[in-house]
C-alpha positions as MATLAB code, in Angstrom:
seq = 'XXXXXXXXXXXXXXXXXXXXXXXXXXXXXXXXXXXXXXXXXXXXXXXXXXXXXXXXXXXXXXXXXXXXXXXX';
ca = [
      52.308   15.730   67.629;
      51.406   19.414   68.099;
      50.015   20.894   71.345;
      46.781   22.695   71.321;
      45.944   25.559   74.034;
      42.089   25.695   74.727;
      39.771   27.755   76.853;
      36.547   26.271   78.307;
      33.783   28.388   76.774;
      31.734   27.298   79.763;
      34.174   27.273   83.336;
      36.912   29.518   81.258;
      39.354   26.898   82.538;
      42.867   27.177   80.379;
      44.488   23.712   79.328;
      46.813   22.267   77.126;
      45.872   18.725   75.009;
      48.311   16.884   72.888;
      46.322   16.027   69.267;
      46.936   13.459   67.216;
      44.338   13.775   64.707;
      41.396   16.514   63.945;
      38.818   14.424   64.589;
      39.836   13.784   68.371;
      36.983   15.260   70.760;
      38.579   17.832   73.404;
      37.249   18.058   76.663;
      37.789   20.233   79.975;
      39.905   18.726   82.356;
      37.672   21.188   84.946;
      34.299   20.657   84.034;
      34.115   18.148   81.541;
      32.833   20.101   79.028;
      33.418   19.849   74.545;
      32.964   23.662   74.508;
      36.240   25.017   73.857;
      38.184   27.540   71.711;
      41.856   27.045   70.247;
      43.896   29.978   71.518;
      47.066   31.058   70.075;
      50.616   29.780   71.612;
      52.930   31.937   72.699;
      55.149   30.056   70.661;
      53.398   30.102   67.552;
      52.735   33.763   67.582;
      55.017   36.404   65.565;
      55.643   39.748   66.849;
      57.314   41.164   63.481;
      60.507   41.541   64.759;
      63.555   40.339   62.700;
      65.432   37.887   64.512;
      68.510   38.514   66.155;
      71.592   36.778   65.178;
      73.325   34.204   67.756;
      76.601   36.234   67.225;
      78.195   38.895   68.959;
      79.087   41.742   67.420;
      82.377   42.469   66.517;
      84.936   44.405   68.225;
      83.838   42.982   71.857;
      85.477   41.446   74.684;
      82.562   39.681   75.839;
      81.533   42.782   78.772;
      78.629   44.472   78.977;
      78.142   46.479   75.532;
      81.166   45.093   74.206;
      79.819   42.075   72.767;
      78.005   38.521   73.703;
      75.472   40.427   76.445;
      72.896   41.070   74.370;
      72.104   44.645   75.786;
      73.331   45.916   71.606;
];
């Protein structure tokens, strides 16, 4: 079950609702009101960047710059 981020077109109150289906009404936790716009998650946005890989480079020790810091 995703999680939706709204804002309250009327109070501008930010929440969070759990959805189960499309059809389900949303409604301010604030105010009460059905006004409300989907906002992009942090989560679901992408920035472009290629992801890193969860390996260290070679040749380190595990210090600072020398592998497993992530500083590279």
């Amino acid at each position: 079950m995703p999680i939706y981020e709204y804002l309250c077109d009327d109070c501008d109150t930010r929440f969070e609702k759990i959805v189960i289906n499309k059809q389900q009404e949303i409604a301010c936790p604030k105010c009460a009101s059905k006004k409300a716009s989907i906002q992009l998650s942090v989560f679901a946005t992408a920035n472009g960047a290629s992801a890193k890989s969860s390996t260290p480079p070679s040749g380190g020790g595990g210090s600072c710059c020398g592998g497993g810091c992530g500083c590279n």
